[in-house]
N, C-alpha and C positions, 0 to 999 in steps of 0.2 A: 599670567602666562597662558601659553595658549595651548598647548602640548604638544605643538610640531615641532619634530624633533631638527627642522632646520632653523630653529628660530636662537640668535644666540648662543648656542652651542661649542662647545670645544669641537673639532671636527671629528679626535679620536673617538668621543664619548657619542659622537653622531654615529660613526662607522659600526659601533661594536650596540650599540639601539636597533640597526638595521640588520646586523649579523644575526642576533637573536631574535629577531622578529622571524629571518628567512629560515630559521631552523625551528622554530615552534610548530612549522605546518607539518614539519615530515613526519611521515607515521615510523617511517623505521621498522626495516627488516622483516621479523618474522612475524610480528604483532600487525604489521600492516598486513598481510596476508592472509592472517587469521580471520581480519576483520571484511576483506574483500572478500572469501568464502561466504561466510556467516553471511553478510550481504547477499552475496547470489544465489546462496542457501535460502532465502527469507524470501525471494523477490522469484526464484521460481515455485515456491512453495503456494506462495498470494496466486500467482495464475495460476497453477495448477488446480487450486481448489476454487477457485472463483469459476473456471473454466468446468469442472467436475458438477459442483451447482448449478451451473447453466447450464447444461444437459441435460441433470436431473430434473430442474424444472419445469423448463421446456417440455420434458417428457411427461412431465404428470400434467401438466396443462393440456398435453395433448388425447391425452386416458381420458382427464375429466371433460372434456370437449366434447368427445363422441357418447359419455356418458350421461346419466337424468339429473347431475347435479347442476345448481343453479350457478347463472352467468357469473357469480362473484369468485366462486371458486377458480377456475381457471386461469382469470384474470388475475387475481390474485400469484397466482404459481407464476405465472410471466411475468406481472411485474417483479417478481422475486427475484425471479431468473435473469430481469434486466439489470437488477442491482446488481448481482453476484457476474455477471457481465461486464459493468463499470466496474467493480473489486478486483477482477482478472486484469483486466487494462490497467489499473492503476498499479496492483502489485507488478505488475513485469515491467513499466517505469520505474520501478524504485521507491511508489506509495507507499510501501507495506502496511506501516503503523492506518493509515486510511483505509487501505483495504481488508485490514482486520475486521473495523467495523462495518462498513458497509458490507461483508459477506456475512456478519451477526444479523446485520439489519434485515438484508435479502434473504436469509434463513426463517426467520422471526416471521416478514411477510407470508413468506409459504405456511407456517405452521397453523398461521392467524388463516387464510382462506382454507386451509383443511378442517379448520374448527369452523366455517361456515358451512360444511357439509354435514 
């Protein structure tokens, strides 16, 4: 058997396969709504704070620039900043789970070129 549901079939037992297929996607009511919040909750939350790190980074790259610390340092804090960059864009896509990490990863970067200072 092949598992299409037009193969052989009684037609009623075809109809009510199809019925229940078309009602398993709906999220229903108020539980659907809950979960679109939570969503746009999570997905402004990812830009916000990826957006907030790229600032901050940016900013410190630009302290340590003008300052006598060595070239890695700064470079270090932008690439951070670039990450946390990509984490903003992908959380306000609907990334979030992605941009979790790469806004760990781009944090991590910065803390690793502040330890080269």
């Amino acid at each position: 058997m092949s598992g299409r549901t037009d193969s052989d079939t009684d037609p009623s037992i075809a109809e009510a396969a199809w019925n229940r297929e078309d009602t398993q996607g709906d999220e229903g009511g108020e539980d659907g709504e809950e979960y679109a919040e939570g969503a746009r909750r999570a997905r402004w939350t990812a830009a916000g704070t990826g957006a907030l790190l790229c600032l901050a980074g940016l900013a410190a790259a630009l302290m340590r620039l003008t300052g006598s610390a060595p070239a890695r340092v700064p470079a270090a804090y932008a690439l951070g900043a670039a990450v946390c960059a990509l984490a903003a864009v992908l959380g306000a896509r609907g990334r979030t789970r992605r941009a979790l990490w790469l806004l760990i990863v781009g944090t991590m970067v910065m803390a690793l070129g502040d330890q080269f200072d």
